[in-house]
NUMAR-291677 format. One record per residue (C-alpha): x, y, z; chain; residue in one letter. Coordinates in Angstrom, 2 decimals. Each point is the difference from the previous one (the first is absolute). Layout:
N
((X,Y,Z),A,A)
...
! end
This chain:
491
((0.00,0.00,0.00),A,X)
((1.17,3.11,-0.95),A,X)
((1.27,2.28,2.93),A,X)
((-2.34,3.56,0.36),A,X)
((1.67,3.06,-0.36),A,X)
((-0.55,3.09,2.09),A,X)
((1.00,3.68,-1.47),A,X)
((2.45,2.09,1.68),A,X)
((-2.69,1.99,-0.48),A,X)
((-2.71,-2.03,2.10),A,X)
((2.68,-0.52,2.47),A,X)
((0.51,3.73,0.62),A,X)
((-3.94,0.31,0.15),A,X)
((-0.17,-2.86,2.58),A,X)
((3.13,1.72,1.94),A,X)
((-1.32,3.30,0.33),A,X)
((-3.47,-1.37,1.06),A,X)
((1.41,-1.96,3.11),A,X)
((-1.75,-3.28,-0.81),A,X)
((1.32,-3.53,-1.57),A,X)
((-3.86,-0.56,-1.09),A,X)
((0.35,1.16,-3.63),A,X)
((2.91,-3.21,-0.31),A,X)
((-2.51,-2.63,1.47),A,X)
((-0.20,-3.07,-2.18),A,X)
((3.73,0.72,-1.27),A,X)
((1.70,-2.86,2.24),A,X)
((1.90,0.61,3.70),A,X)
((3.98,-0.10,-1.49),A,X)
((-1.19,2.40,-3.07),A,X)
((-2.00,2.68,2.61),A,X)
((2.94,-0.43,1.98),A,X)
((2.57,1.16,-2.14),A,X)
((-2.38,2.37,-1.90),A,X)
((-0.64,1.90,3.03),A,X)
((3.45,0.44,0.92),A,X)
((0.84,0.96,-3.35),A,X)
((-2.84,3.27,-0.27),A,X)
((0.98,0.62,4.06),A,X)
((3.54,0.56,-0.93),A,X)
((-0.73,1.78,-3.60),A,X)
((-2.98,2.38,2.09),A,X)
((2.45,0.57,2.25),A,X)
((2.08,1.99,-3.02),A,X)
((-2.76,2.48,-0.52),A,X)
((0.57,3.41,0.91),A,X)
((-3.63,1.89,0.13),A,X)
((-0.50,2.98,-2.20),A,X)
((-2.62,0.99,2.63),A,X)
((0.55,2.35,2.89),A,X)
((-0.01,3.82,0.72),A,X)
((3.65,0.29,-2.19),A,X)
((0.89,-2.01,-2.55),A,X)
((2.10,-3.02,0.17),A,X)
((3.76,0.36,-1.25),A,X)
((0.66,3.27,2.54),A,X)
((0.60,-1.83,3.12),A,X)
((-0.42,-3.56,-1.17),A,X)
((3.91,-1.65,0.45),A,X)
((1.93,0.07,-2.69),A,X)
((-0.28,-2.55,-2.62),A,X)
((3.16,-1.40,-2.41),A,X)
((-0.94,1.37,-3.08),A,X)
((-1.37,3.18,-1.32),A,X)
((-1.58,1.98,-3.30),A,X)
((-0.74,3.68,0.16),A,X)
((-1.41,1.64,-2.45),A,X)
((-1.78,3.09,-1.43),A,X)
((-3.02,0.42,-2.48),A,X)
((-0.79,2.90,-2.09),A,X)
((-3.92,0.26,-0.37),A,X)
((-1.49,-0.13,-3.18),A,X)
((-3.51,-0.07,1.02),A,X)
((-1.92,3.04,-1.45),A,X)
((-2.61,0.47,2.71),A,X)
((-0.51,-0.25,3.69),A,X)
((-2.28,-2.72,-0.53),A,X)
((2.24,-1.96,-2.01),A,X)
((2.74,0.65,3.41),A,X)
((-1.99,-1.65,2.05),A,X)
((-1.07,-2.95,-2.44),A,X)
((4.08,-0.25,0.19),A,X)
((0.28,-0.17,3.63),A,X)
((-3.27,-1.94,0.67),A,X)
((1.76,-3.09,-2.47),A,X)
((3.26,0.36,1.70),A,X)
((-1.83,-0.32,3.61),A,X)
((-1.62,-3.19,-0.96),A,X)
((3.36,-1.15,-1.67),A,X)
((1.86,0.65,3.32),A,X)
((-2.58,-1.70,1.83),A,X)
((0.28,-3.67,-1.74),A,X)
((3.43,0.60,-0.87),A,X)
((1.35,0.64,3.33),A,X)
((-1.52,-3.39,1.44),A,X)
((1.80,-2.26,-2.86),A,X)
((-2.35,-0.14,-2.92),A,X)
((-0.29,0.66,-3.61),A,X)
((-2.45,2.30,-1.11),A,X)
((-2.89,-1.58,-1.45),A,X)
((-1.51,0.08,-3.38),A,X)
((-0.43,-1.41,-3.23),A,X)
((1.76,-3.42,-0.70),A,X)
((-0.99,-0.60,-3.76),A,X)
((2.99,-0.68,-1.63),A,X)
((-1.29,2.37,-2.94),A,X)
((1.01,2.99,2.56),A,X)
((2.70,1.36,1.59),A,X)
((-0.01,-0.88,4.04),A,X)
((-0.91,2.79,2.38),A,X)
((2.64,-1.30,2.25),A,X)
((4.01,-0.30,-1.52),A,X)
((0.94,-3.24,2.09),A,X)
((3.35,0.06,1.03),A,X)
((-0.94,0.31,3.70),A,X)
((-2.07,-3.34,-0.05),A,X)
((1.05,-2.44,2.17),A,X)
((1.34,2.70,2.88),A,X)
((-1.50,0.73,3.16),A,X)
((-1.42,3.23,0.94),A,X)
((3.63,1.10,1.25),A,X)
((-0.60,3.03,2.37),A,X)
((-0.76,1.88,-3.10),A,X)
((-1.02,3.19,0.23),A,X)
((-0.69,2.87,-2.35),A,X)
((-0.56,4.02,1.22),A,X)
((-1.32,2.25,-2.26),A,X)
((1.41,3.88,-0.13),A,X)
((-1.05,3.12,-1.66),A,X)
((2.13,2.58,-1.31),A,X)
((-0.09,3.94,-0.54),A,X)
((-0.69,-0.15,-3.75),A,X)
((-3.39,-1.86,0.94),A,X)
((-0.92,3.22,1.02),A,X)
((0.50,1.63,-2.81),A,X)
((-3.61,1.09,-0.77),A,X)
((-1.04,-2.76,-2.55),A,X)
((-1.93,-2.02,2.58),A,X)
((-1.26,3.02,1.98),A,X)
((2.13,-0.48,3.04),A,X)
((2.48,3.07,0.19),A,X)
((-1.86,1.42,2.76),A,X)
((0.67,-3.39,2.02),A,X)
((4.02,0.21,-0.74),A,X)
((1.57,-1.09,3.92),A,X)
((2.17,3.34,1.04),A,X)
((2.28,-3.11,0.90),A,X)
((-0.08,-1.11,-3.21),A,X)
((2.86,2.35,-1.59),A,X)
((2.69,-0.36,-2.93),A,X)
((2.95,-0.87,1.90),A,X)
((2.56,2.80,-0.31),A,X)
((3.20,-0.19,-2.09),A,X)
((2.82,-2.05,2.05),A,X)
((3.50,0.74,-0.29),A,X)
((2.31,-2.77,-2.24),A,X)
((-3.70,-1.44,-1.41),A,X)
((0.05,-1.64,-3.87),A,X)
((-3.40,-0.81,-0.26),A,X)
((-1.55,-1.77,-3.13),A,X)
((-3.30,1.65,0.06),A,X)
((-1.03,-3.15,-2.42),A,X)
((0.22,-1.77,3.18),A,X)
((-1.37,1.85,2.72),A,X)
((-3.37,1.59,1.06),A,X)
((-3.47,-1.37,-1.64),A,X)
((-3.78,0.27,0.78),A,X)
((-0.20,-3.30,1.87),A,X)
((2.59,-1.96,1.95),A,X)
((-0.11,-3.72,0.66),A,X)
((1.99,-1.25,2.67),A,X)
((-0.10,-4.37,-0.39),A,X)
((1.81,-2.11,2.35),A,X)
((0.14,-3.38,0.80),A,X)
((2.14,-3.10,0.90),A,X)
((0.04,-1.27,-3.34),A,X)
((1.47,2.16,-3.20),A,X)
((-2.79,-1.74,-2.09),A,X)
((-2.68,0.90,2.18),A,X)
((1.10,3.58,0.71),A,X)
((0.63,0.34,-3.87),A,X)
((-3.40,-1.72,-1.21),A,X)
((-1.76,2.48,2.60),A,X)
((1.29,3.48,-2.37),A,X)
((-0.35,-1.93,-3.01),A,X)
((-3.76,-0.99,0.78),A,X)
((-1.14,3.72,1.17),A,X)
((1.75,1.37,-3.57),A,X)
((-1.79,-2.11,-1.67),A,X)
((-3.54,0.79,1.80),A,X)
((0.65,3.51,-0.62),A,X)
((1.27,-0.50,-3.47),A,X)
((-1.83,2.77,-2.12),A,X)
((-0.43,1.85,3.35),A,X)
((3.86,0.36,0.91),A,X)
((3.34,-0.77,-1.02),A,X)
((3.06,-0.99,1.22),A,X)
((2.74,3.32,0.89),A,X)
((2.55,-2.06,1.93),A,X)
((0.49,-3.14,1.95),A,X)
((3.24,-0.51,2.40),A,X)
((0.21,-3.88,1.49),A,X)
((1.86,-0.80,3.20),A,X)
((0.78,-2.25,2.48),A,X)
((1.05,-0.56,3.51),A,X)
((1.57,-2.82,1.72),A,X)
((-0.28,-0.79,3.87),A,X)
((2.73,-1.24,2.03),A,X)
((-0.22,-3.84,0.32),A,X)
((0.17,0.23,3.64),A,X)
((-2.44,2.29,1.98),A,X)
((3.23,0.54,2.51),A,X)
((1.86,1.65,-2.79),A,X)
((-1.86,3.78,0.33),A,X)
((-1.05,1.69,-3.64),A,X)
((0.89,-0.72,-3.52),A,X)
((2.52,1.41,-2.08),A,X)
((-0.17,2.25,-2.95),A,X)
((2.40,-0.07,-3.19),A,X)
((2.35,1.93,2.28),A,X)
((0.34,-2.75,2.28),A,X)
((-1.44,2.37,2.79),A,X)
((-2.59,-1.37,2.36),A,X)
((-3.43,1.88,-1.39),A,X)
((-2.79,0.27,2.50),A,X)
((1.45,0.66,3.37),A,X)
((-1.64,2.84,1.00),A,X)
((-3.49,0.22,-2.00),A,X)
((-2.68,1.01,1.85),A,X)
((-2.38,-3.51,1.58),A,X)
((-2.66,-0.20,-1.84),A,X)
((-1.78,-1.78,2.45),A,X)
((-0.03,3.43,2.37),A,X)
((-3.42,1.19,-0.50),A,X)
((1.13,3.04,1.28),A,X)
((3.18,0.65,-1.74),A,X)
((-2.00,-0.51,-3.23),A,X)
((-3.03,2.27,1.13),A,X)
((3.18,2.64,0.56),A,X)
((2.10,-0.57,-3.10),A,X)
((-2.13,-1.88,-2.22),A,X)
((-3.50,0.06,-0.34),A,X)
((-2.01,3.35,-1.38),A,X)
((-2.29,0.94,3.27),A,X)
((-3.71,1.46,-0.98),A,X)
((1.75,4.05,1.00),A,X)
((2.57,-0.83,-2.30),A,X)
((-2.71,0.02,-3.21),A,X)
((-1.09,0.25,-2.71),A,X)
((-2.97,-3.29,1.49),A,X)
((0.66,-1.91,-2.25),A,X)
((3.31,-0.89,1.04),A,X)
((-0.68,-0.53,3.51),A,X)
((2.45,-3.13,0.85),A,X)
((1.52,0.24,-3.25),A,X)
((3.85,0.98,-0.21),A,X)
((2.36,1.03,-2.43),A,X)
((2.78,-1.98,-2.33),A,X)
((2.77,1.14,-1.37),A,X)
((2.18,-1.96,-2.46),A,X)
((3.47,0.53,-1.03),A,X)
((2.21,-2.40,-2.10),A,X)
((4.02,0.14,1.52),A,X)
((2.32,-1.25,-1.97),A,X)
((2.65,-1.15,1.51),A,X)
((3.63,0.27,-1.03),A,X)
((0.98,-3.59,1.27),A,X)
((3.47,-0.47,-2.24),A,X)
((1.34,3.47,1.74),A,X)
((-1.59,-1.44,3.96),A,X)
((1.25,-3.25,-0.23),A,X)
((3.91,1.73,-1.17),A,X)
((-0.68,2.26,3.19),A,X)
((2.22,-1.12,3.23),A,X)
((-2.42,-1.36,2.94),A,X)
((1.04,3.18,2.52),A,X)
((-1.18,2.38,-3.01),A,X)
((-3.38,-2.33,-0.40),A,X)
((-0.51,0.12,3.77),A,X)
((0.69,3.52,0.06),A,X)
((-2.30,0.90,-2.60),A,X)
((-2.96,-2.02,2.01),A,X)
((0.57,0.69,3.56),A,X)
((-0.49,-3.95,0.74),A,X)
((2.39,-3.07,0.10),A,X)
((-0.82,-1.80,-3.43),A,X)
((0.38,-3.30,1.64),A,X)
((-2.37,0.20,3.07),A,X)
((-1.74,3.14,-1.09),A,X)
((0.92,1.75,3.67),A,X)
((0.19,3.80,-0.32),A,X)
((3.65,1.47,1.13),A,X)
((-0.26,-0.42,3.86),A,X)
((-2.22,-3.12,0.25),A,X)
((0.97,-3.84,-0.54),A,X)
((-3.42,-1.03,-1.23),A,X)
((-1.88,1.15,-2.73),A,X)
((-2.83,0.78,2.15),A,X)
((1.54,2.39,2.54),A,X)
((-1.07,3.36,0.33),A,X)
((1.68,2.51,-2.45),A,X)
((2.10,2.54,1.57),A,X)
((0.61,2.45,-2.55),A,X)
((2.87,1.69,1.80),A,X)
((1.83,-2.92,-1.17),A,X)
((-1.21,0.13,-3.85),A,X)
((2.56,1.56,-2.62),A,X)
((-1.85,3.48,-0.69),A,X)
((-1.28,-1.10,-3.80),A,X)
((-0.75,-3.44,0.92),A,X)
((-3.11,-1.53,-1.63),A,X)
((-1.75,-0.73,3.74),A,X)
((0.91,2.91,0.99),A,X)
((-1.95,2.24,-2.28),A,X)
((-3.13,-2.16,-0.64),A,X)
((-0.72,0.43,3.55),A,X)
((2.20,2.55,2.08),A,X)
((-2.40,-1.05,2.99),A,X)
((-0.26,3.32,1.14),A,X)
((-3.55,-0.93,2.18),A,X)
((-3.46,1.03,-0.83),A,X)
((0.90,1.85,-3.74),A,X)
((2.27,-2.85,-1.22),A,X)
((-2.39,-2.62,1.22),A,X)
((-2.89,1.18,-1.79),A,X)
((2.22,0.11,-3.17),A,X)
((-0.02,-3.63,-0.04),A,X)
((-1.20,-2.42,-2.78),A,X)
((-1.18,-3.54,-0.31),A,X)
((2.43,-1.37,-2.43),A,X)
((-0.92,-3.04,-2.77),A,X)
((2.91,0.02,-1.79),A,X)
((1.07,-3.37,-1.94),A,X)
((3.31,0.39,-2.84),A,X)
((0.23,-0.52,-3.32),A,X)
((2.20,-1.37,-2.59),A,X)
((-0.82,0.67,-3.58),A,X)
((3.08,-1.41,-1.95),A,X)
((2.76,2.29,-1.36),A,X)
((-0.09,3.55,-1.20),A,X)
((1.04,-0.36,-3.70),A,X)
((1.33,3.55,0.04),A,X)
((2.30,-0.61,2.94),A,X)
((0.17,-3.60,0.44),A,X)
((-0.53,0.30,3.23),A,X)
((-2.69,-1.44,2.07),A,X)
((-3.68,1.24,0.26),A,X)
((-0.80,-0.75,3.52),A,X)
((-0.81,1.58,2.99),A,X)
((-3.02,0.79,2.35),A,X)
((-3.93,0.56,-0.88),A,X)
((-0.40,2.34,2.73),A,X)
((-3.52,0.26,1.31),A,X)
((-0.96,1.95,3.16),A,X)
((-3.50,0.47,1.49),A,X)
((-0.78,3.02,2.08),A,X)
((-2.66,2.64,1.61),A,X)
((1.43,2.92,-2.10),A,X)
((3.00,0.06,-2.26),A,X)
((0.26,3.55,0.09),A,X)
((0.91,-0.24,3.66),A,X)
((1.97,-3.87,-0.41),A,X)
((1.11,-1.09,-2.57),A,X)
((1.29,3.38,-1.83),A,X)
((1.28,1.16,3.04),A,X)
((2.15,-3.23,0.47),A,X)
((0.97,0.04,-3.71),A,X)
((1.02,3.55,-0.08),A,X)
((2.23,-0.61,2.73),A,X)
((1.87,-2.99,-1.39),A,X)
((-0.01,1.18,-3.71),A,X)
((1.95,2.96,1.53),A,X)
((2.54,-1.92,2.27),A,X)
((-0.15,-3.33,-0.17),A,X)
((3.43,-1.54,-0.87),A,X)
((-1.84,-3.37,-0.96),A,X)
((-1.10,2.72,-3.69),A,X)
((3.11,-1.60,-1.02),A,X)
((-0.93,-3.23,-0.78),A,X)
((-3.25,0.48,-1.29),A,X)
((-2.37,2.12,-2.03),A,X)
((-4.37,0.03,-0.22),A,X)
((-1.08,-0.79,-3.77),A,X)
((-3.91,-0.03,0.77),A,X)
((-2.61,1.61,2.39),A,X)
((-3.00,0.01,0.67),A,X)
((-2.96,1.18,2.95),A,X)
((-3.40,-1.24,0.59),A,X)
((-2.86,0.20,2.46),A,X)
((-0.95,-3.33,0.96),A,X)
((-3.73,-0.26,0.75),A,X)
((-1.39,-1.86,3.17),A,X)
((-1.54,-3.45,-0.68),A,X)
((-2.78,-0.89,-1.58),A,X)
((-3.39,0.46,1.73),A,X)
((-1.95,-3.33,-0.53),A,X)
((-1.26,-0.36,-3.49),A,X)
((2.20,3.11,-1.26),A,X)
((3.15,0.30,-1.46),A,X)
((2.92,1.93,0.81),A,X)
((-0.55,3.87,0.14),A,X)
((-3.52,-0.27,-0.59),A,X)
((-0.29,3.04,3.17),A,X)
((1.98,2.36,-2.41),A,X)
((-3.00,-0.50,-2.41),A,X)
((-3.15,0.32,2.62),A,X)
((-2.02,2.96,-0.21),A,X)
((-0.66,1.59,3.06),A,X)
((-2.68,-1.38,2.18),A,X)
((-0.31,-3.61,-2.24),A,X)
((1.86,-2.99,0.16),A,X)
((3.01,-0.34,-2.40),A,X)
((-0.93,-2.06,-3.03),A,X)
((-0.69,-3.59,-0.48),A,X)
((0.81,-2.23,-3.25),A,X)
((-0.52,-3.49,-1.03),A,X)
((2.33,-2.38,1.06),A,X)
((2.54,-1.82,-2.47),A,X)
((-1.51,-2.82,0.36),A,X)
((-2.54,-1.42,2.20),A,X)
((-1.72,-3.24,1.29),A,X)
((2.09,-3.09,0.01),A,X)
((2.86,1.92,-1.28),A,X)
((0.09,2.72,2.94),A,X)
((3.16,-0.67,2.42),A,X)
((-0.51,-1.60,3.03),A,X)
((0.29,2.65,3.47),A,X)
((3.78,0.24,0.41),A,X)
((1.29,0.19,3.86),A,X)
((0.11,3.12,2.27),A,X)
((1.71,2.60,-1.48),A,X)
((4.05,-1.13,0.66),A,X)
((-0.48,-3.20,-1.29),A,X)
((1.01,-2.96,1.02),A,X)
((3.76,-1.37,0.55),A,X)
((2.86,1.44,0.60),A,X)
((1.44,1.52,-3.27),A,X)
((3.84,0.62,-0.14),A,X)
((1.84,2.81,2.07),A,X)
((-1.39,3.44,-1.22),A,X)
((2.57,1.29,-3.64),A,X)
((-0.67,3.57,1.20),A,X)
((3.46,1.00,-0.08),A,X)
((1.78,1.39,2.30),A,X)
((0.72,4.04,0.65),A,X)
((-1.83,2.43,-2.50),A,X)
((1.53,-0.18,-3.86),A,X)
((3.43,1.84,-0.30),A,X)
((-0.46,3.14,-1.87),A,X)
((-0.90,1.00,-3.36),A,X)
((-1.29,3.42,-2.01),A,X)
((-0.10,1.49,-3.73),A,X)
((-2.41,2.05,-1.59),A,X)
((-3.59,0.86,1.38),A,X)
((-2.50,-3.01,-0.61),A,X)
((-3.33,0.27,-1.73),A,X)
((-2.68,-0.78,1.15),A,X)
((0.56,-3.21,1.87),A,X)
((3.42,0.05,1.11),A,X)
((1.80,-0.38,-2.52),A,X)
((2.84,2.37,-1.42),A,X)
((2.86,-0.22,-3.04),A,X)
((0.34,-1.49,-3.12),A,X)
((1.70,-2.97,-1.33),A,X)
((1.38,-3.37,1.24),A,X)
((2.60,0.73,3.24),A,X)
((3.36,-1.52,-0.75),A,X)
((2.65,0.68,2.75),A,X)
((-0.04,1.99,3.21),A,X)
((0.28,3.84,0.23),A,X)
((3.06,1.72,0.56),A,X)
((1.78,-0.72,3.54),A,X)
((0.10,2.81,2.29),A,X)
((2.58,2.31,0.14),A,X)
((3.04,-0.85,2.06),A,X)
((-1.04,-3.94,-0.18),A,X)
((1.67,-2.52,-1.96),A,X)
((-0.35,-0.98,-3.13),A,X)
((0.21,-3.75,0.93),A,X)
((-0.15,-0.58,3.54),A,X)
((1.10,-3.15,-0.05),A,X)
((3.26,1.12,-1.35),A,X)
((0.39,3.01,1.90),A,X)
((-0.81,-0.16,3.63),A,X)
((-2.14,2.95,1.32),A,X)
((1.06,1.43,3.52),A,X)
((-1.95,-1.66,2.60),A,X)
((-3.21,2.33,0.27),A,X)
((-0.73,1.96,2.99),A,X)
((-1.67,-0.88,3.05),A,X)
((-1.80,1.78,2.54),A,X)
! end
């Protein structure tokens, strides 16, 4: 007799609704093994329901794909058709399925395939809005966040403007590469007609293989993480993180803010550089990760002992209450995207990404600082950019955003689902999900410094593919790692 076969899909239904009923009549050893199977796939499922949207303060997953969209859409109501279809998407997506549709062979498939066979894997997908939404073609310039600025000019930045800002940002990440990668191309292809493609940036992150061994590493070799903010501090996010209801406009009331930047990092030059000039450059031991002063990388930061320019130093002078409130929740993951034909040199480096309460007051105040002094400008340079307000999560039955869309006094507006009936997703877990992802890849002290030209719209700034980093300041050597440099100063 032939043995039954139970869906992932049933099992997921059966999982989320707490009973072993739906598998009676399958056989003991087959329940058995079936239920442990959807427990331990359910258990991957990070819920895109809550107040804020999943991806913010969820812990950091292995792989990433950022991206922007430029709108094509020519109405409001064509917007929100695009939104509404990339809600439901996130919603079956994010719990392991394909979308559904049409299997006739005489048709295309409505869902690409290549993340069949994988689990759910902690994805999670956070939708952003940039300034050139509100550019007056969907009626929204009077909603424009005062947050919501074009990032100033940044000393030493070569920014590709092909590259940076957009409409719409997509932040995907996930345990798997397929899964994080089949989530962008599945929402580009639900939009198609309604927006396009502007840029996509992969990364990845990997964890130590021992829990006892602190943070992970960046292409530096630098321990990346050690001081980011807990995102499991309700308070420290309320503080530096989430939008509060005085902050306005409404709409983003426990919303926050993203900002992007690609840093390419100069690895051949680093990796020539002595380990004093590396360690110097940091303000931490690159073995342990223990600031100067401390034997652990987890001890308290005196910044008395910190070379002057020193990377920690200048992300976070931690002056008290003013320096404190500068601080962002970091997501950062690197990148490595081959060699640079023109120099032959390596394209790698760091997909910065930063959440806050109010750039103008975080993130450009930290950036300012280090794009001015930081001595770590020598080994790198930012080649994209971008800032978005990030909406709070869905309300039931909505879809990201829908508040910036309400009229006053009425609810915001409701659309058909993708799909509904059998093919709806089964209730994911509380918001969190289930598991324990991987240590957080949020990086670990704000990005080193940057600038160029002032940014559209967006963020972004320049023209042209970066090649090589700016000129070295005066007085500093041309190759450090052939030169020494004095010891720098100390308080």
């Amino acid at each position: 007799m032939k043995t039954p076969s139970i869906s992932r899909r049933s099992l997921l239904t059966a999982a989320a609704a707490g009973g072993a009923a739906t598998l009676i009549g399958q056989g003991p050893s087959l329940i058995g093994g079936a239920l442990a199977s959807a427990e331990s796939e359910s258990s991957q499922i990070v819920s895109w329901a809550g107040p804020h949207q999943a991806g913010i303060t969820t812990p950091g997953q292995r792989h990433l794909q950022i991206c922007a969209f430029d709108v094509t859409a020519t109405n409001r109501a064509q917007l929100i058709d695009l939104l509404t279809k990339w809600q439901r998407a996130i919603e079956v997506l994010t719990v392991g399925q394909q979308l559904p549709g049409s299997t006739a062979p005489t048709v295309a498939p409505s869902d690409t395939g290549e993340a069949a066979g994988q689990t759910a894997s902690h994805l999670t997908i956070t939708i952003g809005f940039g300034a050139t939404l509100f550019d007056g073609r969907f009626g929204l310039a009077s909603q424009r966040p005062a947050a919501l600025i074009d990032l100033p000019a940044f000393k030493g930045d070569q920014l590709n403007t092909a590259i940076s800002g957009g409409d719409l940002s997509v932040q995907a990440c996930a345990d798997s590469r397929f899964v994080a990668e089949h989530a962008v191309r599945m929402l580009a292809r639900v939009g198609k007609g309604l927006a396009e493609l502007r840029w996509l940036q992969s990364g990845f992150d990997e964890p130590p293989a021992r829990a006892d061994q602190g943070s992970g590493r960046n292409l530096f070799g630098t321990k990346d993480g050690t001081s980011n903010l807990d995102r499991s501090d309700d308070a420290r996010m309320r503080r530096n993180v989430w939008v509060s209801s005085e902050d306005g406009p409404a709409w983003m009331a426990n919303g926050t803010y993203q900002v992007y930047r690609r840093v390419n990092m100069t690895i051949e030059t680093w990796d020539d550089s002595p380990l004093e000039e590396q360690e110097d450059v940091i303000g931490r031991r690159k073995a342990s990760g223990a600031p100067f002063g401390g034997t652990r990388e987890f001890d308290p930061v005196d910044v008395s002992k910190l070379p002057i320019h020193s990377h920690v130093r200048l992300s976070n002078p931690r002056t008290g209450t003013a320096s404190e409130d500068e601080r962002i929740l970091r997501r950062g993951y690197s990148f490595h995207d081959g060699i640079n034909p023109t120099t032959g040199e390596y394209d790698a480096g760091l997909a910065f990404i930063a959440y806050q309460r109010d750039p103008r007051r975080q993130f450009v105040t930290i950036q300012t600082r280090l794009a001015e002094n930081d001595t770590l400008n020598e080994y790198l340079f930012h080649t994209a950019s971008g800032i978005f307000a990030i909406p709070p999560g869905a309300p039931s039955g909505q879809f990201v955003g829908a508040g910036l869309f309400a009229t006053p006094g009425s609810p915001p507006p409701a659309d058909a689902p993708l799909a509904g009936g059998d093919d709806a997703p089964p209730a994911g877990p509380p918001a969190g999900g289930g598991g324990t992802p991987p240590p957080a890849g949020g990086g670990g002290t704000p990005p080193p410094a940057g600038g160029g030209t002032p940014p559209p719209a967006g963020g972004a700034g320049g023209a042209g593919r970066a090649v090589r980093p700016p000129a070295r300041a005066a007085g500093r050597p041309k190759h450090p790692h052939r030169h020494r440099r004095p010891k720098p100063k100390r308080d």
